[in-house]
VOBA-1610 file (N, C-alpha, C; in pm, whole numbers, padded with zeros to 5 digits, always signed):
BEGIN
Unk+01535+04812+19254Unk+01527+04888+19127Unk+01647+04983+19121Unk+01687+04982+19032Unk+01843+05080+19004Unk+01790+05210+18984Unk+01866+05255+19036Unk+01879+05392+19011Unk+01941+05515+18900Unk+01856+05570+18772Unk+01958+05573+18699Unk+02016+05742+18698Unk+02154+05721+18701Unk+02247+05860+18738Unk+02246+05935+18583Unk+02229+06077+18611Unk+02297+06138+18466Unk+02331+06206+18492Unk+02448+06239+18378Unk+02581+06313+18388Unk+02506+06499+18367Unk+02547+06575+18447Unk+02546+06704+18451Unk+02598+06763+18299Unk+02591+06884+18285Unk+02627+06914+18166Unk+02778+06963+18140Unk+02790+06994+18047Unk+02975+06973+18047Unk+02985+07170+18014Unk+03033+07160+18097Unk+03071+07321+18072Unk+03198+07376+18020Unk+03211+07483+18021Unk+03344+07548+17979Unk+03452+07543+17982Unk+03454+07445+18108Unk+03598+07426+18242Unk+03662+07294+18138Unk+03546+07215+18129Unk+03617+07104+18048Unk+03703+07096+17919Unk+03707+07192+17868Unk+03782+07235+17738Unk+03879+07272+17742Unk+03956+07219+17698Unk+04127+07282+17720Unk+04134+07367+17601Unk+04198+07484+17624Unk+04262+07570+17530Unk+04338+07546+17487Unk+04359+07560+17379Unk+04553+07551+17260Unk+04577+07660+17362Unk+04734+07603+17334Unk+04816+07662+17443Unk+04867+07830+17269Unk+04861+07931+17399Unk+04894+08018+17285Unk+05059+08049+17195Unk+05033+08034+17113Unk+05173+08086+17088Unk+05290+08143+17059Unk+05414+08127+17147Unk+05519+08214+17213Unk+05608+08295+17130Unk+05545+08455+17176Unk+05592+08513+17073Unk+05713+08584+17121Unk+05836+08625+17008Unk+05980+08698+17088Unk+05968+08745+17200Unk+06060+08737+17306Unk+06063+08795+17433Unk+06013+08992+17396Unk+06150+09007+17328Unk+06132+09135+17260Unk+05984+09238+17258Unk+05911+09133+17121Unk+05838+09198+17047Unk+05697+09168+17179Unk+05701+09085+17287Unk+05585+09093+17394Unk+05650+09178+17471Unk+05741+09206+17500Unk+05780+09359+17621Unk+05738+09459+17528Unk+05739+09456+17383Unk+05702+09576+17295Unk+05577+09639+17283Unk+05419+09485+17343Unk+05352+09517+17277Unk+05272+09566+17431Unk+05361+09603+17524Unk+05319+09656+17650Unk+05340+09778+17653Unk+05288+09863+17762Unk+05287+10032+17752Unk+05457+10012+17795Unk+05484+09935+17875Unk+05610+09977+17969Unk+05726+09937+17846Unk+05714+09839+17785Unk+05835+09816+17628Unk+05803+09940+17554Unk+05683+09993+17561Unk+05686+10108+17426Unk+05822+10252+17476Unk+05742+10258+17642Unk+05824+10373+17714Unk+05999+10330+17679Unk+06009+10222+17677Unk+06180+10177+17709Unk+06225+10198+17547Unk+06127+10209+17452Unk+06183+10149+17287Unk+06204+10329+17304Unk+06079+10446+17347Unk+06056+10568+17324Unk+06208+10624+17382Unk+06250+10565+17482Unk+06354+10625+17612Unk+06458+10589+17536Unk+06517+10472+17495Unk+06619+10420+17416Unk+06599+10500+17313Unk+06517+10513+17178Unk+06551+10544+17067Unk+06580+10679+17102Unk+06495+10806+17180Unk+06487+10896+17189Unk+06682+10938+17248Unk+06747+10850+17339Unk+06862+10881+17361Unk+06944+10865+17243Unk+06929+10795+17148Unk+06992+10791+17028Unk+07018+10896+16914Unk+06874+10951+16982Unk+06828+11113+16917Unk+06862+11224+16963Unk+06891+11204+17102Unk+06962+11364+17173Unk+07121+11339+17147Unk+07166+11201+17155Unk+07339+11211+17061Unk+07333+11278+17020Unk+07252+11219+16850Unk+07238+11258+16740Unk+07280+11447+16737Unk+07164+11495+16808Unk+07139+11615+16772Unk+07294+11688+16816Unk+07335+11644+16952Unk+07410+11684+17048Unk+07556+11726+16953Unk+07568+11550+16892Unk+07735+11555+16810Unk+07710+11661+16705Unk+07579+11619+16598Unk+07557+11697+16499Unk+07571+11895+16516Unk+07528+11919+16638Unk+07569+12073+16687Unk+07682+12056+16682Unk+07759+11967+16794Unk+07920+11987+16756Unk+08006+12032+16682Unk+07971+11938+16586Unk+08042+11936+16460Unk+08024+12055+16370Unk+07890+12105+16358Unk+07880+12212+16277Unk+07945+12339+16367Unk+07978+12369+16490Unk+08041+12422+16532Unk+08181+12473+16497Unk+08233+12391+16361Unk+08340+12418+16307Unk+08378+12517+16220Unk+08226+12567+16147Unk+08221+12723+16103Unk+08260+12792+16162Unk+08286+12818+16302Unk+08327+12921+16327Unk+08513+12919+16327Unk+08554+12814+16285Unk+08675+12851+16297Unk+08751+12881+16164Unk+08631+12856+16035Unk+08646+12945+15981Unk+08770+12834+15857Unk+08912+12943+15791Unk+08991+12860+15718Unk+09116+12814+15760Unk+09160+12700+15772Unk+09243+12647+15796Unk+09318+12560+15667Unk+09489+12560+15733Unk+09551+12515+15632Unk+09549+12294+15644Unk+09508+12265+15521Unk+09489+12156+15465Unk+09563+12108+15363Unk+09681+12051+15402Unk+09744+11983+15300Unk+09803+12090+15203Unk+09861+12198+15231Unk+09922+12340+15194Unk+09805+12372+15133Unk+09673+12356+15149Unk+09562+12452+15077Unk+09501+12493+15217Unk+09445+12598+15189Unk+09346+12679+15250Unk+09181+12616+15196Unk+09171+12587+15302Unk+09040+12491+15288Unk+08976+12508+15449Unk+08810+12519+15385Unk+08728+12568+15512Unk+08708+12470+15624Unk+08767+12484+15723Unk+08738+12397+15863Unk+08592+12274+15841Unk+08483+12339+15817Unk+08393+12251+15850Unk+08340+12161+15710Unk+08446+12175+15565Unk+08410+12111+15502Unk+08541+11983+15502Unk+08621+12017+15586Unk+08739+11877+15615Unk+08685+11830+15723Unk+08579+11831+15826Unk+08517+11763+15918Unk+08406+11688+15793Unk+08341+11763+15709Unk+08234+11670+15666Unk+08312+11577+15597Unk+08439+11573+15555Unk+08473+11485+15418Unk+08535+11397+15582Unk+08562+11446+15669Unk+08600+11318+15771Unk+08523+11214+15823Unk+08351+11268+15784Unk+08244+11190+15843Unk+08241+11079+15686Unk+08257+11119+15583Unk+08231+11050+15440Unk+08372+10953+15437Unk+08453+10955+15514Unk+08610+10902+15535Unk+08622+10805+15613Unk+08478+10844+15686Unk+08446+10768+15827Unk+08544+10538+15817Unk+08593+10525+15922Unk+08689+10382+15911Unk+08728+10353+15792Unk+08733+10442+15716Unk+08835+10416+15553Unk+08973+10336+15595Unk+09066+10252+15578Unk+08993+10218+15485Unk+08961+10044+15526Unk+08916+10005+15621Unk+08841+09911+15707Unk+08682+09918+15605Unk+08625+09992+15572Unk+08504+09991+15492Unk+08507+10093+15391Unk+08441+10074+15273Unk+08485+10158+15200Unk+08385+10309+15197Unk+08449+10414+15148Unk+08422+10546+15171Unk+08273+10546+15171Unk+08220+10651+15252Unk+08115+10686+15308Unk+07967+10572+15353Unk+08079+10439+15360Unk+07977+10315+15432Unk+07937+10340+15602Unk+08042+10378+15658Unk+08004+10400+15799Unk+07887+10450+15808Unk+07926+10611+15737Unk+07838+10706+15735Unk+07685+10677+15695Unk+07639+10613+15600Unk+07508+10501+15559Unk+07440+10394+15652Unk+07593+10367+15732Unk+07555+10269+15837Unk+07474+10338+16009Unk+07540+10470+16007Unk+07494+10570+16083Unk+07333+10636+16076Unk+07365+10646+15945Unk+07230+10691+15916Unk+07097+10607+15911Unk+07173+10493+15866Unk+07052+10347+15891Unk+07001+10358+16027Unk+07093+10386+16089Unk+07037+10345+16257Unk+06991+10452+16300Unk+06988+10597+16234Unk+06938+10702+16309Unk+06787+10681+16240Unk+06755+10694+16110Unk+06632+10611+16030Unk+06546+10492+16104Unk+06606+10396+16161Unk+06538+10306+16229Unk+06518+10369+16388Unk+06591+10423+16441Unk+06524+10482+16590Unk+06432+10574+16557Unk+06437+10700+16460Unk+06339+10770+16431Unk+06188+10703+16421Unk+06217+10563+16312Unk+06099+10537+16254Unk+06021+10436+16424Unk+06088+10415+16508Unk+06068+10330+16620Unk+06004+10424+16681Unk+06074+10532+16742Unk+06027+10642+16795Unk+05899+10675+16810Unk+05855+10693+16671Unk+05764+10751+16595Unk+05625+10630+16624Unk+05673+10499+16599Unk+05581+10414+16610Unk+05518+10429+16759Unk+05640+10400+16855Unk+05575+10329+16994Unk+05527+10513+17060Unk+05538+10605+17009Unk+05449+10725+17071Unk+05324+10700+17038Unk+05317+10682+16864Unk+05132+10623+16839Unk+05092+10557+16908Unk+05127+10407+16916Unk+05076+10300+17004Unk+05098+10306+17116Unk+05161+10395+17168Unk+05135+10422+17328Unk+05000+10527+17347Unk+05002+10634+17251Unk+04883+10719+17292Unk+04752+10637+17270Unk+04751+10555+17162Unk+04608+10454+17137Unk+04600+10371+17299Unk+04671+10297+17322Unk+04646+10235+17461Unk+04639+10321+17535Unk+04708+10447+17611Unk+04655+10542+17675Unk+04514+10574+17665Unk+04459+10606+17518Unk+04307+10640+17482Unk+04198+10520+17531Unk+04289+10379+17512Unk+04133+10285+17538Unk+04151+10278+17713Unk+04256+10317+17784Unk+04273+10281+17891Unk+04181+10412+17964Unk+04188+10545+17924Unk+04104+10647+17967Unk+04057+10693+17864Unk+03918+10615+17816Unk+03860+10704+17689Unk+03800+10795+17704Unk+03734+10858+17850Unk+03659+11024+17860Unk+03822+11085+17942Unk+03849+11186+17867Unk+03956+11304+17907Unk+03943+11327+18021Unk+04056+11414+18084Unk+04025+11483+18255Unk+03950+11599+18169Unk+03830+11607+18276Unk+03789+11749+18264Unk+03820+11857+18341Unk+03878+11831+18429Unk+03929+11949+18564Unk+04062+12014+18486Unk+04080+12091+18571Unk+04176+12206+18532Unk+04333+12137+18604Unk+04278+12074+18668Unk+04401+11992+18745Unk+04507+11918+18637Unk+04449+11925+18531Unk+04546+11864+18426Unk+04672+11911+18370Unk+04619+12081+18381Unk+04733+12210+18313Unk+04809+12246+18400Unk+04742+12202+18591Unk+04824+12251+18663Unk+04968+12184+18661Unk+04922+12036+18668Unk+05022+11915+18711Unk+05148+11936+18557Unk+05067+11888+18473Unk+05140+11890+18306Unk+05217+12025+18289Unk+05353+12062+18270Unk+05409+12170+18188Unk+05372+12194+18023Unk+05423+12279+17980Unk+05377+12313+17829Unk+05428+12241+17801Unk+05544+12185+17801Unk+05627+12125+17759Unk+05602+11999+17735Unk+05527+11923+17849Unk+05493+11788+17858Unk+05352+11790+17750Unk+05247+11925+17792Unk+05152+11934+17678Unk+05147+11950+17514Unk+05228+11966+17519Unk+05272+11987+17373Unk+05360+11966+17280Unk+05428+11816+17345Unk+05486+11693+17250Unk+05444+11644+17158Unk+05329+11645+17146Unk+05281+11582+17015Unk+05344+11687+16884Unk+05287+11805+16933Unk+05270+11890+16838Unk+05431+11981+16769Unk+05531+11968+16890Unk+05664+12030+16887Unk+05681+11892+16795Unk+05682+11767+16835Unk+05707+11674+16789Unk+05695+11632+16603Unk+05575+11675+16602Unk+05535+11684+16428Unk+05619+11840+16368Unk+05598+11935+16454Unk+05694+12033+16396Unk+05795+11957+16320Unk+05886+11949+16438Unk+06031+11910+16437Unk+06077+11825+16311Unk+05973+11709+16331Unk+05993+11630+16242Unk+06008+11718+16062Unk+05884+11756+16050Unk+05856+11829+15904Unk+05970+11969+15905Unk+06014+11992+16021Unk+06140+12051+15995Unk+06287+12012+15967Unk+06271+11844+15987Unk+06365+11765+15979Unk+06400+11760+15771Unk+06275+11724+15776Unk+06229+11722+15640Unk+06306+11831+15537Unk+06271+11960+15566Unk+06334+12101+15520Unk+06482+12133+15543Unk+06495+12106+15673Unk+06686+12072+15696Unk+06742+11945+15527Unk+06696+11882+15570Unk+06798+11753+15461Unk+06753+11803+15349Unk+06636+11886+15278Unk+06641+11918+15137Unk+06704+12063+15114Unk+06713+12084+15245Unk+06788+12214+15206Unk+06923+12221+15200Unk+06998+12171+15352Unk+07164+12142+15344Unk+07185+11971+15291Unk+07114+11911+15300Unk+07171+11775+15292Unk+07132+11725+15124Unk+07045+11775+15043Unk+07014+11706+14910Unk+06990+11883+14795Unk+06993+11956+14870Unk+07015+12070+14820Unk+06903+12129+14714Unk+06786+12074+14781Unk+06630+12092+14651Unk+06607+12252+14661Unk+06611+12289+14821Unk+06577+12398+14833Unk+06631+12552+14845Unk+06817+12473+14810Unk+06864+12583+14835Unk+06948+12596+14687Unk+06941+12744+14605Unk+06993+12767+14496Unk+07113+12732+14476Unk+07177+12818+14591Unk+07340+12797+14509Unk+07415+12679+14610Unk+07340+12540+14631Unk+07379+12435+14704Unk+07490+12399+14618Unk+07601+12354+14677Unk+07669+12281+14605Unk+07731+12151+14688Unk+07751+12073+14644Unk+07769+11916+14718Unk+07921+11930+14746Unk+07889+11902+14930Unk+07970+11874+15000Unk+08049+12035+15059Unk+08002+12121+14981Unk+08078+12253+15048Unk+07975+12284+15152Unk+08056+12251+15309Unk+07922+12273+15414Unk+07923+12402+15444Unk+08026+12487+15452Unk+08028+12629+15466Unk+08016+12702+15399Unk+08018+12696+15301Unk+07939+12784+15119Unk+07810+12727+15168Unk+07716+12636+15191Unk+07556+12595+15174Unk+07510+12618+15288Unk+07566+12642+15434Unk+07551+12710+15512Unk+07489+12840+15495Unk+07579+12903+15454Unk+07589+13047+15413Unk+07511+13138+15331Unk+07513+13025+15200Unk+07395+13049+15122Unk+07226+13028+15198Unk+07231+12926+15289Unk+07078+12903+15298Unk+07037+13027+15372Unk+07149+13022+15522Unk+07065+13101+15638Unk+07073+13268+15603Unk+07156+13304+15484Unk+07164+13447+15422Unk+07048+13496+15422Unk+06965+13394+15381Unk+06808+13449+15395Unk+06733+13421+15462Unk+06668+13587+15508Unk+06581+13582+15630Unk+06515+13494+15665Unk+06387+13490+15591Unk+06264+13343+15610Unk+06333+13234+15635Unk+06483+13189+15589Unk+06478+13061+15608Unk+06573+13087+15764Unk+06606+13166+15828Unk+06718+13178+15902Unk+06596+13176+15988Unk+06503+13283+15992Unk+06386+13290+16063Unk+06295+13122+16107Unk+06309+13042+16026Unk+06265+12910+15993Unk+06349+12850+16125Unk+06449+12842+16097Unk+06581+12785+16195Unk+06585+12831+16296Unk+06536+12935+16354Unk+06534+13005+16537Unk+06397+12942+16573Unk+06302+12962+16517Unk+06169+12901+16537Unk+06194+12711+16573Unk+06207+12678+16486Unk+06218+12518+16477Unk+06336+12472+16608Unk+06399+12561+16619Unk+06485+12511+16700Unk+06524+12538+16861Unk+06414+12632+16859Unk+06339+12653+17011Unk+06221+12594+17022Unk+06151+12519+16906Unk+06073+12421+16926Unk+06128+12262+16970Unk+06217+12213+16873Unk+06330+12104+16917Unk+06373+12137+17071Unk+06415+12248+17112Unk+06442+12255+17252Unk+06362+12206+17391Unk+06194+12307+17356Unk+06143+12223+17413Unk+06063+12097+17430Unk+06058+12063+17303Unk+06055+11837+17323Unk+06171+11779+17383Unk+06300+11855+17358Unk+06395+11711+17430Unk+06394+11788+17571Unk+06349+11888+17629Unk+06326+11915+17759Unk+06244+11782+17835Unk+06086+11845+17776Unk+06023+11729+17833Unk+06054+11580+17797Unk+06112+11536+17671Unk+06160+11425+17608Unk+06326+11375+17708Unk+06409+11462+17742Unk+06492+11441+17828Unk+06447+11359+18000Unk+06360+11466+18039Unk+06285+11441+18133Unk+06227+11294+18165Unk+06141+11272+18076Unk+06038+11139+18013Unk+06182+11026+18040Unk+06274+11057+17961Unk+06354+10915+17894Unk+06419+10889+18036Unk+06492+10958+18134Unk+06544+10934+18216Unk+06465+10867+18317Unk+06320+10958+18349Unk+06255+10809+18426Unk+06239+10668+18400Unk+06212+10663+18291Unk+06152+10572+18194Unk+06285+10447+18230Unk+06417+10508+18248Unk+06541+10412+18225Unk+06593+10405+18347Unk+06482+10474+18451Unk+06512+10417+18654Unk+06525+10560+18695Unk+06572+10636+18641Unk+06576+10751+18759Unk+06449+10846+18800Unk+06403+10766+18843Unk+06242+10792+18937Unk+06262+10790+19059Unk+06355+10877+19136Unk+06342+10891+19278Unk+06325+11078+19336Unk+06244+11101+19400Unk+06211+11200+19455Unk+06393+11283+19452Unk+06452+11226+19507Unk+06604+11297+19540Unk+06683+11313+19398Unk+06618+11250+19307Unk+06697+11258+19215Unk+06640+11407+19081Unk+06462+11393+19153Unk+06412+11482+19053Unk+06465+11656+19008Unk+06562+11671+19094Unk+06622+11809+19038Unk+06658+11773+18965Unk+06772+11703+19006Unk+06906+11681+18887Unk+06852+11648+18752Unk+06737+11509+18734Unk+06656+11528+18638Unk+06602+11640+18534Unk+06553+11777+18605Unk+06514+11855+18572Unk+06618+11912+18472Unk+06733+11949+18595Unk+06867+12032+18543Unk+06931+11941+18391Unk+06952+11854+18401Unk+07040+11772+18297Unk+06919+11826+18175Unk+06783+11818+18194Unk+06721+11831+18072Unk+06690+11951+18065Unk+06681+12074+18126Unk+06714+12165+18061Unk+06826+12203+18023Unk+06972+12171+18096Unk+07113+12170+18021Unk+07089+12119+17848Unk+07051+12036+17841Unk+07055+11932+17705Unk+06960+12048+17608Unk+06826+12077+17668Unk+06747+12163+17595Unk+06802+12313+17566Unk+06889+12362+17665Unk+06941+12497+17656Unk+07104+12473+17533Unk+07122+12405+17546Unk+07285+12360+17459Unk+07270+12345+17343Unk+07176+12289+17336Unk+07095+12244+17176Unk+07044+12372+17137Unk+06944+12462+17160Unk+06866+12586+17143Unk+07006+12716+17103Unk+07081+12705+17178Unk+07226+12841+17192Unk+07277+12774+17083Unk+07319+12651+17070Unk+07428+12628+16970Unk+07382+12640+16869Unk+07233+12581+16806Unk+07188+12570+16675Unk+07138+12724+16643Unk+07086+12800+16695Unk+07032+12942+16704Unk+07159+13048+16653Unk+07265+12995+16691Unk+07342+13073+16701Unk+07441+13086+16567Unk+07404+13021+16465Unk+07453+12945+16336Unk+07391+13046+16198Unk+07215+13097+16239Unk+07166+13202+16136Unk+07192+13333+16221Unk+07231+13344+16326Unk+07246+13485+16415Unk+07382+13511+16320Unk+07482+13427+16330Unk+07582+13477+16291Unk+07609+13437+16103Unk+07552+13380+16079Unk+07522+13449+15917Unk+07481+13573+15905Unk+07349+13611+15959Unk+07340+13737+15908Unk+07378+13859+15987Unk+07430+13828+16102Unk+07575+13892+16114Unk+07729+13946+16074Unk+07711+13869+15967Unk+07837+13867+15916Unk+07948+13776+15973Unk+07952+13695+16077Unk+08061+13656+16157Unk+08080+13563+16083Unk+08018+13414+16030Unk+08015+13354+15894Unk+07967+13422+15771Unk+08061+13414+15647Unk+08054+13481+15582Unk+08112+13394+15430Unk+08062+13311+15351Unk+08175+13278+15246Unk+08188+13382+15143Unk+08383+13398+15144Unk+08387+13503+15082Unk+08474+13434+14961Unk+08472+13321+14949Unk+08552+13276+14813Unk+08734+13263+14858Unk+08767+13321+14911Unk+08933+13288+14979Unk+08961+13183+15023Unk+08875+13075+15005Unk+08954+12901+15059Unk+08912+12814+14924Unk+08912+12678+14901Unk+08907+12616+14797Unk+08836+12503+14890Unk+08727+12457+14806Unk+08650+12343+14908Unk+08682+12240+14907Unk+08734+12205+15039Unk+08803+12060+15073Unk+08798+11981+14932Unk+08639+11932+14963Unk+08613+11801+14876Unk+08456+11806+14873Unk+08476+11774+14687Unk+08308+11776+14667Unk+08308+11615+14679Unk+08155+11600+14740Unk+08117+11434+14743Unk+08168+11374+14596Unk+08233+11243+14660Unk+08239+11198+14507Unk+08379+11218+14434Unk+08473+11348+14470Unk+08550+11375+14406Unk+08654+11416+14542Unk+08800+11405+14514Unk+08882+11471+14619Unk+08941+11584+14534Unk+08999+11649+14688Unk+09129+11812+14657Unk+09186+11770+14534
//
């Protein structure tokens, strides 16, 4: 008599999966904590340039009027018409400058993204908080309070460009005179007051933001962590003196527009 065999049941194992599919190298290092840190570390160095040249350059108020083409014309409004001049004439007038700004616009807006989506994965990865005190010891203010210097900064970013850069907020703005709209804004207290505040706040995010980006891009070694330290408070202290030091000396008197030069060049129009 035969024996009759039956087949066991077919389980899970037997099913092949669609193979999933392969998404940009890129955008899968992106959608990891460790691509967000590298997009945060990268864009964020794009951002301490930024800030770094931008002090620079406005640094040219202080030298005040210089002769231009036999006119007397203010130092830091023949640097701005040099940024609007920018590879003239390889591209035409003030394209560089658009092209600059595109890319400071897209690291910002990157920036901005991979901090959210890093703190959401942080949150599902530890959804009950430390409760010990061990948290405030280890963490500086500095490191605690990125988020919040961070949204400052930003909505102070905001008030900078409508005030010197599109001129909503400041009366006697006039386009392209950077040392007349200078002058005019920080003349007044509240807003000069605005500008020491915001910019000892900016100081300390790219402290801890200095800090952050350099590990983030390898320099994570015990021997290296001074120097770490030092470079980002250098960067945080350079930034804080130089920009601070711009409404000190408005309402000081040391910048002063007194009408004795003729302005380079209004946007749009030349000498």
């Amino acid at each position: 008599m035969s024996q009759t065999l039956r087949r066991g049941p077919v389980t899970g194992t037997a099913v092949k999966k669609p193979p999933a599919k392969n998404k940009p190298f890129l955008l899968d290092l992106y959608a990891t904590a460790v691509g967000k840190k590298y997009v945060m570390a990268i864009t964020g160095l794009i951002g301490i340039g930024f800030v770094i040249a931008h002090m620079i350059g406005n640094l040219k108020v202080y030298l005040g009027v210089v002769n231009e083409g036999g006119e007397r014309v203010y130092d830091a409004d023949v640097y701005g018409e040099f940024l609007r001049e920018l590879l003239v004439p390889i591209l035409p007038r003030t394209y560089a400058l658009w092209g600059l700004r595109l890319l400071l616009i897209a690291a910002l807006i990157l920036h901005l993204h991979a901090a959210y989506t890093l703190t959401l994965l942080n949150r599902k990865a530890r959804p009950v908080k430390y409760q010990s005190p061990r948290d405030y010891e280890v963490a500086n203010f500095a490191s605690r309070s990125m988020r919040w210097t961070g949204i400052i900064v930003l909505a102070f970013l905001a008030w900078h460009l409508a005030d010197l850069t599109w001129g909503w907020v400041n009366p006697d703005f006039v386009r392209g005179a950077v040392y007349r709209n200078l002058d005019a804004s920080l003349s007044r207290i509240p807003v000069a007051a605005l500008y020491v505040v915001a910019n000892v706040l900016l100081g300390i995010h790219l402290f801890h933001g200095t800090w952050s980006m350099l590990q983030s891009l390898g320099v994570n070694s015990p021997r290296f962590n001074q120097w770490r330290k030092a470079a980002a408070a250098g960067v945080a202290t350079l930034i804080v003196v130089g920009n601070v030091s711009f409404p000190v000396a408005v309402l000081a008197g040391v910048i002063e527009f007194d009408g004795d030069a003729i302005t380079c060049c209004v946007e749009g129009e030349h000498k």
